[in-house]
VOBA-1610 file (N, C-alpha, C; in pm, whole numbers, padded with zeros to 5 digits, always signed):
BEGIN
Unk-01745-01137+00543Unk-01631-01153+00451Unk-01678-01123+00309Unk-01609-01030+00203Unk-01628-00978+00098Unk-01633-01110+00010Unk-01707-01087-00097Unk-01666-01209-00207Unk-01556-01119-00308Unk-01489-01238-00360Unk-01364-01168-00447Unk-01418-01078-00568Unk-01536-01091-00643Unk-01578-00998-00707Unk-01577-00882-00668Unk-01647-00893-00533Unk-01700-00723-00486Unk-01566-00688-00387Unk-01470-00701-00319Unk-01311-00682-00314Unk-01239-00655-00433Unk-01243-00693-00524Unk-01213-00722-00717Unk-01231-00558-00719Unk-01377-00517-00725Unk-01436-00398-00709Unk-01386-00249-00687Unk-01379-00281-00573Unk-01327-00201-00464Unk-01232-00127-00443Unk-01113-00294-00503Unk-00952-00212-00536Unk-00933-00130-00648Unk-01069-00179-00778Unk-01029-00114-00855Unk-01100+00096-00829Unk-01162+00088-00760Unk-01284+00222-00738Unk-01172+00310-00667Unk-01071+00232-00537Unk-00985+00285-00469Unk-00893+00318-00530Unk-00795+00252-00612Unk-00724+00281-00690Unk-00727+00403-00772Unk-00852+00381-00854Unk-00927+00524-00923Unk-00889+00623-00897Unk-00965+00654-00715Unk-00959+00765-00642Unk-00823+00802-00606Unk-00758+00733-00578Unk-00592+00781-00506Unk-00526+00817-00681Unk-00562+00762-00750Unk-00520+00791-00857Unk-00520+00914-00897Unk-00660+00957-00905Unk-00712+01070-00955Unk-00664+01211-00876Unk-00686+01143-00721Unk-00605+01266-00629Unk-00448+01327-00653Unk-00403+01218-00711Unk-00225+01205-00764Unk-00242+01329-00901Unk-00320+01293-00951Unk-00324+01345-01137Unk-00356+01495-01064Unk-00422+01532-00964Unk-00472+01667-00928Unk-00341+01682-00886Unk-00222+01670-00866Unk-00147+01717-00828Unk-00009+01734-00907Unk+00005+01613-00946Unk+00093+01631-01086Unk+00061+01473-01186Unk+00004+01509-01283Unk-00052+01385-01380Unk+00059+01343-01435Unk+00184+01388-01478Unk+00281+01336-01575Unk+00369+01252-01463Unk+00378+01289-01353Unk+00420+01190-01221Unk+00349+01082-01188Unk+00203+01099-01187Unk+00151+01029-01141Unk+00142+00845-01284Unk+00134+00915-01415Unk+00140+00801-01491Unk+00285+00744-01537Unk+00385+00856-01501Unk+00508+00780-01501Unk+00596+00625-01414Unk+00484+00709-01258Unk+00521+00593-01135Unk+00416+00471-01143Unk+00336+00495-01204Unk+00215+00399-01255Unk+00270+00291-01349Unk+00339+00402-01458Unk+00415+00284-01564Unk+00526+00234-01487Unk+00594+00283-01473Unk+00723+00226-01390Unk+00692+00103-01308Unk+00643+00133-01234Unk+00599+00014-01126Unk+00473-00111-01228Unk+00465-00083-01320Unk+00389-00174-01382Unk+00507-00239-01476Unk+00550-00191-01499Unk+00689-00247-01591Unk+00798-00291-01520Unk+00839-00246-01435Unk+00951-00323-01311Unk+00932-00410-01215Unk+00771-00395-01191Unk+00718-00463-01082Unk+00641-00615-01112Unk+00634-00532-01236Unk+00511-00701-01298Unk+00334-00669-01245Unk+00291-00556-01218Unk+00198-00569-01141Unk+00100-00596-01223Unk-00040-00654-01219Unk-00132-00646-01283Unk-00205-00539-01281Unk-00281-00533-01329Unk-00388-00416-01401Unk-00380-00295-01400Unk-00246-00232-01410Unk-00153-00150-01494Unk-00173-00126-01635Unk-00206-00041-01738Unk-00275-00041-01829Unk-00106-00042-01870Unk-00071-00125-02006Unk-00007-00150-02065Unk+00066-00055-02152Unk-00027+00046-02182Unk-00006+00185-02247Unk+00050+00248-02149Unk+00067+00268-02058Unk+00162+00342-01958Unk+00315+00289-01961Unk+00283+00135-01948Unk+00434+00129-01935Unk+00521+00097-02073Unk+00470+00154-02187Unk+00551+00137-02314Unk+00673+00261-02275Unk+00834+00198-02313Unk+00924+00315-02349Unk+00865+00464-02373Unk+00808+00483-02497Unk+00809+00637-02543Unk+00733+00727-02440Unk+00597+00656-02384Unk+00545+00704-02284Unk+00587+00786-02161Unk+00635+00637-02126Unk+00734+00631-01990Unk+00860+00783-01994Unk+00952+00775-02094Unk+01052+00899-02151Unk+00948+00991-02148Unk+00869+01044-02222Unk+00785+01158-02267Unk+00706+01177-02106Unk+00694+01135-02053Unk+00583+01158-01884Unk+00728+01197-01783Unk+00841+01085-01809Unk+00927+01121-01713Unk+00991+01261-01713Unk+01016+01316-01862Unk+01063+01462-01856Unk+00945+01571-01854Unk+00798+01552-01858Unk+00724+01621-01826Unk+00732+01639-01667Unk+00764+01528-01603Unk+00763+01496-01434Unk+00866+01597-01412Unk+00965+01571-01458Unk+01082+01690-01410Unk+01056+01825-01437Unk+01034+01855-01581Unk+00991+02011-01588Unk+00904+02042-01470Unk+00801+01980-01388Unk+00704+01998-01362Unk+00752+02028-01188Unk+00837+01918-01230Unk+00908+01949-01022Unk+00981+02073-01047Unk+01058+02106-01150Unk+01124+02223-01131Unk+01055+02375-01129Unk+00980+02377-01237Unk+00881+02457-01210Unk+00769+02513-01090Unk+00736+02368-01023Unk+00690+02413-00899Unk+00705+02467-00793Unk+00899+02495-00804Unk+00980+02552-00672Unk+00960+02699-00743Unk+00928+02714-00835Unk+00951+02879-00846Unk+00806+02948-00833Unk+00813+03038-00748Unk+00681+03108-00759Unk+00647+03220-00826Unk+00481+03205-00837Unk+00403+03234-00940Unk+00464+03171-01094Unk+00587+03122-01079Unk+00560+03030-01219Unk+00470+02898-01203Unk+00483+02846-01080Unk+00396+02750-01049Unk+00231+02804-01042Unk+00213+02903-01059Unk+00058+02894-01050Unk+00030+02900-01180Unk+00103+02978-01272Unk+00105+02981-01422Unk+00094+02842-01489Unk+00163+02746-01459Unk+00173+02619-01469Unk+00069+02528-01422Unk+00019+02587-01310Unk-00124+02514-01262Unk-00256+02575-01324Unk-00244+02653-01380Unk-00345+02758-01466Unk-00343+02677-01612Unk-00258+02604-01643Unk-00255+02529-01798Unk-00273+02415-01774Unk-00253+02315-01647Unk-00299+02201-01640Unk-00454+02226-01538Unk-00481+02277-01573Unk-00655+02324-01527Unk-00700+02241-01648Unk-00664+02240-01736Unk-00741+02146-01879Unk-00619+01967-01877Unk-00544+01977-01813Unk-00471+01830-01810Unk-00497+01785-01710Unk-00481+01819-01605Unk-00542+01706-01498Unk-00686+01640-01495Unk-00722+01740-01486Unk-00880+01673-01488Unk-00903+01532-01590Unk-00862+01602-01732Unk-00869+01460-01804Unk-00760+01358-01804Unk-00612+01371-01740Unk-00535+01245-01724Unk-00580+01226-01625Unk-00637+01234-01544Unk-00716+01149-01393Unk-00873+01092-01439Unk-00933+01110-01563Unk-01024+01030-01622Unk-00980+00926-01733Unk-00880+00966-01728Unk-00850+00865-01861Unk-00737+00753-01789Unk-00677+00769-01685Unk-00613+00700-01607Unk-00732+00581-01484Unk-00894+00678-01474Unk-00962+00597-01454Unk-01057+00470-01536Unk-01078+00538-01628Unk-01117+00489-01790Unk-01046+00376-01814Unk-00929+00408-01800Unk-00774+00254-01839Unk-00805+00168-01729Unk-00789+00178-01658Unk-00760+00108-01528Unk-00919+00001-01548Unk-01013+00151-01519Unk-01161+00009-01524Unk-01179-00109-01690Unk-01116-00029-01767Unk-01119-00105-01930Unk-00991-00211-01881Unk-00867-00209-01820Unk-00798-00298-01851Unk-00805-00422-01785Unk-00872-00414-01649Unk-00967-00546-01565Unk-01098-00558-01614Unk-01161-00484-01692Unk-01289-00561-01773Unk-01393-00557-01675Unk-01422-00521-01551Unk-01501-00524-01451Unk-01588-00432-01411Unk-01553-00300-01408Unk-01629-00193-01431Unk-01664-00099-01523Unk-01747-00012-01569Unk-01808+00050-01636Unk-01658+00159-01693Unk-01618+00207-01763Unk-01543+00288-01786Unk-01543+00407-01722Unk-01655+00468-01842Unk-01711+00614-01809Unk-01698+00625-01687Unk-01763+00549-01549Unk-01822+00580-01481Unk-01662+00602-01390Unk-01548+00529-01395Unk-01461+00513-01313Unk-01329+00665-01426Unk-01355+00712-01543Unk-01348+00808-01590Unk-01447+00924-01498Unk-01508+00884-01503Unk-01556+01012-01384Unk-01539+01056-01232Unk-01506+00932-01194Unk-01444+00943-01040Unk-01317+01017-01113Unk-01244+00937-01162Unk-01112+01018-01146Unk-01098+01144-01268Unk-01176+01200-01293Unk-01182+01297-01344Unk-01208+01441-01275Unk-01315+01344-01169Unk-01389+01461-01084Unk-01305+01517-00949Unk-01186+01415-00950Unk-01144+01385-00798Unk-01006+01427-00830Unk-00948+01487-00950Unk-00841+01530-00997Unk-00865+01707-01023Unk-00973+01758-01035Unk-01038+01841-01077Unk-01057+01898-00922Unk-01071+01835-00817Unk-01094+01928-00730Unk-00960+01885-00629Unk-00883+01819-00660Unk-00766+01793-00634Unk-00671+01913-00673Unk-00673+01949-00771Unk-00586+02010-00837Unk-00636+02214-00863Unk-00788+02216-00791Unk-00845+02357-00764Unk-00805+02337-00578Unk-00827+02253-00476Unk-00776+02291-00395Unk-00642+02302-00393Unk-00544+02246-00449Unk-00397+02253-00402Unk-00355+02426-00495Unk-00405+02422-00597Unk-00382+02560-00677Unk-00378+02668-00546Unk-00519+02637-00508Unk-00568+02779-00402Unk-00452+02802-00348Unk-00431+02706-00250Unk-00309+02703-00123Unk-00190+02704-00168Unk-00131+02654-00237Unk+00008+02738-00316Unk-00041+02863-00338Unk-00126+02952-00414Unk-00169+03091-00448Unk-00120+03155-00300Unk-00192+03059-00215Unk-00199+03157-00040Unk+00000+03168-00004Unk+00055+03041-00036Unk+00188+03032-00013Unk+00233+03079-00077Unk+00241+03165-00189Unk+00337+03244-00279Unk+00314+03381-00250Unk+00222+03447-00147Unk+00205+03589-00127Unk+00343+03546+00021Unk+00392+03464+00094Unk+00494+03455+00199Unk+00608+03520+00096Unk+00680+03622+00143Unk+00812+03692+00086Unk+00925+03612+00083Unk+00950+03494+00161Unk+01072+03433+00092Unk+01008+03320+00050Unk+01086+03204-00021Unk+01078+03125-00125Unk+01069+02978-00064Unk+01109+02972+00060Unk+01122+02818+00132Unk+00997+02761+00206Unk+00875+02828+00210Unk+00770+02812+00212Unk+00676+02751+00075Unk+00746+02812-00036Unk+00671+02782-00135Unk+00788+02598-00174Unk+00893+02616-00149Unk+00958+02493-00191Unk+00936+02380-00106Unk+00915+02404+00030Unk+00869+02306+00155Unk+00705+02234+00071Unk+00631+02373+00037Unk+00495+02327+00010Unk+00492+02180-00105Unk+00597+02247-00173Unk+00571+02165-00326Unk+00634+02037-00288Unk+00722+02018-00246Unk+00867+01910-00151Unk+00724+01801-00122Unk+00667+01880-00042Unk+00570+01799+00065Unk+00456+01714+00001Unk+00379+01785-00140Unk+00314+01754-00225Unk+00365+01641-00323Unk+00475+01650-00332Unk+00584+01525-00376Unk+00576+01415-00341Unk+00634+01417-00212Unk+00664+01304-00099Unk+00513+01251-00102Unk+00365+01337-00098Unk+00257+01296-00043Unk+00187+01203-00195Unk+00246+01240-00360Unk+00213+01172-00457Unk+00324+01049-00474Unk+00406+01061-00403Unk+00469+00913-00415Unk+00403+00841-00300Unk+00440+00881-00189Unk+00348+00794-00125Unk+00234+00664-00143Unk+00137+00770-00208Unk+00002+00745-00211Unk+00031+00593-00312Unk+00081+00683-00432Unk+00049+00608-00551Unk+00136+00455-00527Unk+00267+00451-00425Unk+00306+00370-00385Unk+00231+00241-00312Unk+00181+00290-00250Unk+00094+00219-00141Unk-00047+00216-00203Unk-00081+00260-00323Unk-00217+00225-00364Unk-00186+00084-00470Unk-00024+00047-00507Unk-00061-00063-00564Unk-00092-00203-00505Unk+00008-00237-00352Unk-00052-00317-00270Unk-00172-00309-00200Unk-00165-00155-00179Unk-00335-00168-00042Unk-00399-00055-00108Unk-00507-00040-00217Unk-00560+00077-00273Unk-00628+00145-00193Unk-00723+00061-00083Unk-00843+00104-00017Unk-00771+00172+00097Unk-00666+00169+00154Unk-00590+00224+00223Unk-00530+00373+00148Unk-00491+00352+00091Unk-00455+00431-00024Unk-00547+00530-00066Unk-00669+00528-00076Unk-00765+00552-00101Unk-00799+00706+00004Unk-00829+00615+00124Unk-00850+00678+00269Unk-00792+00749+00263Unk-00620+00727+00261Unk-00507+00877+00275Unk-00557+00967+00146Unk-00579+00945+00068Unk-00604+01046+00000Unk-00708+01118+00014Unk-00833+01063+00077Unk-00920+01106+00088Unk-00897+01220+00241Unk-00824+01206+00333Unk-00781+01261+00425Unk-00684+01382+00381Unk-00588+01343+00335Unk-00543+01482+00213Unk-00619+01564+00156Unk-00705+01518+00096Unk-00762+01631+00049Unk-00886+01675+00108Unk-00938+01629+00165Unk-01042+01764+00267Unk-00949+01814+00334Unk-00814+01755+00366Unk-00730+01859+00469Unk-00685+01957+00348Unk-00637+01928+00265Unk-00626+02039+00168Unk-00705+02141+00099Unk-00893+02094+00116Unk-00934+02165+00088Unk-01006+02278+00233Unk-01015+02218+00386Unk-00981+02291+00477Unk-00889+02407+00482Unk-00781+02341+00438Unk-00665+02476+00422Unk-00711+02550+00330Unk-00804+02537+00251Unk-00760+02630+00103Unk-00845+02742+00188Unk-00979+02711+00249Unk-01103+02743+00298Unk-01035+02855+00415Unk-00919+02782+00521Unk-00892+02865+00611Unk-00812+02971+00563Unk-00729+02957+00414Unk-00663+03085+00395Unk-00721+03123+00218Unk-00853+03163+00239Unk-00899+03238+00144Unk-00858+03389+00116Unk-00834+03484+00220Unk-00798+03564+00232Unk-00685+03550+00151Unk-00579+03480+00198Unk-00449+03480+00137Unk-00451+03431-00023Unk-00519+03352-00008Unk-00542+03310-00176Unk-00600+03472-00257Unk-00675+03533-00244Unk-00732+03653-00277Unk-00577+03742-00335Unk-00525+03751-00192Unk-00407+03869-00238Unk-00320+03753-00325Unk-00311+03632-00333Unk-00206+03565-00445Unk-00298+03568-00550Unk-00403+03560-00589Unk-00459+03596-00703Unk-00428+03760-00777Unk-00431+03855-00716Unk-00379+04007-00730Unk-00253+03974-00788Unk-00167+03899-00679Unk-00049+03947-00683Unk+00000+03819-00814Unk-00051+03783-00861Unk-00052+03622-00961Unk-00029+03774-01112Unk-00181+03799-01084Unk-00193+03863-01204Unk-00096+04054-01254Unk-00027+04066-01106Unk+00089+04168-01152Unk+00185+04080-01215Unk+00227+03977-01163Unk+00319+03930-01205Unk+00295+03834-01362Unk+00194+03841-01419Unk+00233+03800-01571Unk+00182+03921-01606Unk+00127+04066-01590Unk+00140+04181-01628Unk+00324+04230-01664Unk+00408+04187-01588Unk+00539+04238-01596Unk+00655+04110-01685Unk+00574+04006-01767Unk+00628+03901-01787Unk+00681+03991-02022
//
């Protein structure tokens, strides 16, 4: 049986990680449902700076641009090509908060899980949309993004009661996501070509 320190621990390391996997996928979602549920829910160790008003407004209409944008292709890779410099650091600084606002772990160090784990979160899912936007109609690329949705609410849902659970699924997501990226390299190749005709004609 764990002692409550090192459980204390744990939730917060898990949390981190499902966190960070969320920010690799869409960061302005991921700290909106963070604040939200810290502000409606009462939850503890919710960094307080998330769930202020201006935040909350300013993340929630980034969340929407961000869903709408992702149904259209190759605007979505364009869009994942500029948060190549935002995810990575809202999934360290969302780890950074989290370990600073329970006082228990090292910052940096939980800034680096979720920095590192948003960062390759957000280079595997790039790939595999790239591979899904060379498919000629459009309901492949909207199923993909739909699915990526459903899979960041999820997570971030279920990481505030059970993180370490939470944790796992994410961690299962993404080697399956980075499996996929691996099995359709090929296809990623020609969506890279075909990425870069299309802001040639923009």
């Amino acid at each position: 049986m764990g002692t409550p320190g090192y459980d204390f621990c744990m939730d917060v390391v898990a949390m981190t990680f499902a966190s960070g996997w969320a920010s690799g996928l869409n960061a302005y979602a991921t700290v909106f449902l963070l604040g939200m549920i810290g502000r409606l829910g009462g939850v503890e160790g919710i960094p307080l700076g998330f769930q202020r008003t201006d935040v909350l407004v300013i993340m929630g209409i980034l969340a929407v641009v961000e869903f709408f944008a992702d149904k259209i292709p190759y605007l979505d890779s364009a869009w994942d090509a500029v948060s190549t410099f935002i995810r990575p650091v809202a999934g360290a600084l969302i780890g950074a908060l989290l370990a600073g606002a329970n006082g228990d772990l090292l910052p940096m160090a939980m800034g680096a899980l979720g920095g590192v784990t948003a960062l390759i979160s957000h280079v595997a899912r790039s790939g595999v949309r790239l591979a899904v936007n060379t498919s000629p109609e459009p309901l492949s690329n909207i199923g993909a993004s739909l699915a990526g949705d459903a899979a960041l609410v999820g997570v971030i849902s279920l990481a505030i009661a059970y993180p370490v659970q939470a944790a796992i699924l994410a961690a299962v997501l993404l080697i399956a996501t980075i499996a996929l990226a691996i099995l359709l390299l090929a296809q990623i190749r020609k969506g890279v070509a075909a990425f870069r005709t299309w802001l040639a004609t923009r």
